[in-house]
C-alpha positions, 0 to 999 in steps of 0.5 A: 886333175884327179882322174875318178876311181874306176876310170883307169887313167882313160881320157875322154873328150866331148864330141860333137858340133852342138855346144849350149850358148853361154855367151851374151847374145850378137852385138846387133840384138842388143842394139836393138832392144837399147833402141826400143827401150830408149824410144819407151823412155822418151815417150814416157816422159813427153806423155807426162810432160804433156799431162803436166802443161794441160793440167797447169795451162787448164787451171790457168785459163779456168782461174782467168776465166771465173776472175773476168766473167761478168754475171751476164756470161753464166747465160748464152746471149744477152739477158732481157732486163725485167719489164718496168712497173708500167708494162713498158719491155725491158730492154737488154742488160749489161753489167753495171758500172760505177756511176760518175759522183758527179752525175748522181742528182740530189734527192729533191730532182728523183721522182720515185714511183713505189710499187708492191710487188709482195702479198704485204698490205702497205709496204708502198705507202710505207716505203713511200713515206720513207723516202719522202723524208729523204727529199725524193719526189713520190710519184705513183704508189700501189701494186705492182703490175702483173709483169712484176707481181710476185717476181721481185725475189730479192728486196727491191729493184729499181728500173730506170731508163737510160736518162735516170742512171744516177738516180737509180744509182741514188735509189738503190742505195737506200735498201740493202740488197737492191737490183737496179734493171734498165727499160727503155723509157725516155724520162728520169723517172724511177720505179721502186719495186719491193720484194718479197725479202723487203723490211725497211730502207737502211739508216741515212748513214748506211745509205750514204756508205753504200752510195760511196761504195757504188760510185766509186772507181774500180781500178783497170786490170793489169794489161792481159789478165782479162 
């Protein structure tokens, strides 16, 4: 080592007990913040695999849901069906199911009262004539009673008790876009109710589609999916 100029060859040491830290710091300090970050590390990554499952799971169940909910789910309890065109209270809905082909009635055996429910003059005779010619029985024609006046939104609906399933089935199909709403009668009649959307009965080709359409079967669902 090349002694400075001016230094005269003198050797000089450093004294003293203090000395600056260059080392890497204990063993047991570095454990301890590997301890810590590890433990960081597997919260972190069971935090996003939580968020994972409930965002997976949730739309899982929310696409279950909306494919096996029934219209009558979208209101808490059971929705009161619409009273009949007589007064007589409606009694509680329930989804509608296909018909049984077997237990639709010929034209000829339904007896149909038809009911304006529009401020139209003369879409109950009108209809009425209609359906006659389609070999249905007319009973009652006129305006709807108060409970239905004006209420009918749609087309049509068709009220029936539960000995009038078939024919309801039958009916409906006459007009696109029909509601059917049971009451609690007893008998097999049947009450054609037009709305305010209503225009003319469909074509007897149209008619026959929609009644095949409305008898036919559903196929049950796969075991656990509603």
């Amino acid at each position: 080592m090349l002694t400075p100029q001016g230094l005269k060859g003198k050797q000089y040491r450093v004294t003293g007990t203090a000395y600056p830290r260059l080392g890497r710091p204990p063993k047991k300090r570095r454990k301890i913040l590997a301890a810590i970050g590890t433990l960081l590390a597997l919260a972190l990554i069971a935090l996003g695999g939580v968020q994972l499952v409930d965002i997976f799971s949730g739309r899982f169940k929310h696409a279950t849901a909306q494919a096996c909910a029934s219209p009558s789910a979208a209101v808490s309890g059971k929705p009161l069906a619409a009273p009949a065109a007589d007064g007589t209270p409606g009694a509680a809905a329930s989804p509608a199911a296909p018909v049984d082909p077997k237990a639709v009635p010929q034209p000829q055996t339904v007896t149909v009262n038809v009911y304006n429910a529009t401020a139209k003059a003369g879409l109950a005779a009108r209809a009425a004539d209609e359906l006659k010619k389609r070999g249905f029985v007319i009973g009652k024609i006129g305006n709807a009673p108060t409970a239905l006046d004006k209420k009918v939104p749609g087309t049509a609906t068709v009220v029936g008790g539960p000995a009038a399933l078939g024919a309801m089935t039958l009916l409906g199909a006459q007009i696109a876009g029909a509601t059917s709403t049971p009451d609690t009668r007893t008998d097999a009649t049947v009450d054609f109710v037009i709305g305010d959307s209503y225009n003319a009965l469909l074509d007897e080709t149209q008619a026959a589609a929609a009644l095949a359409l409305a008898t036919k079967p559903t196929a049950s669902p796969a075991p656990g999916s509603c």
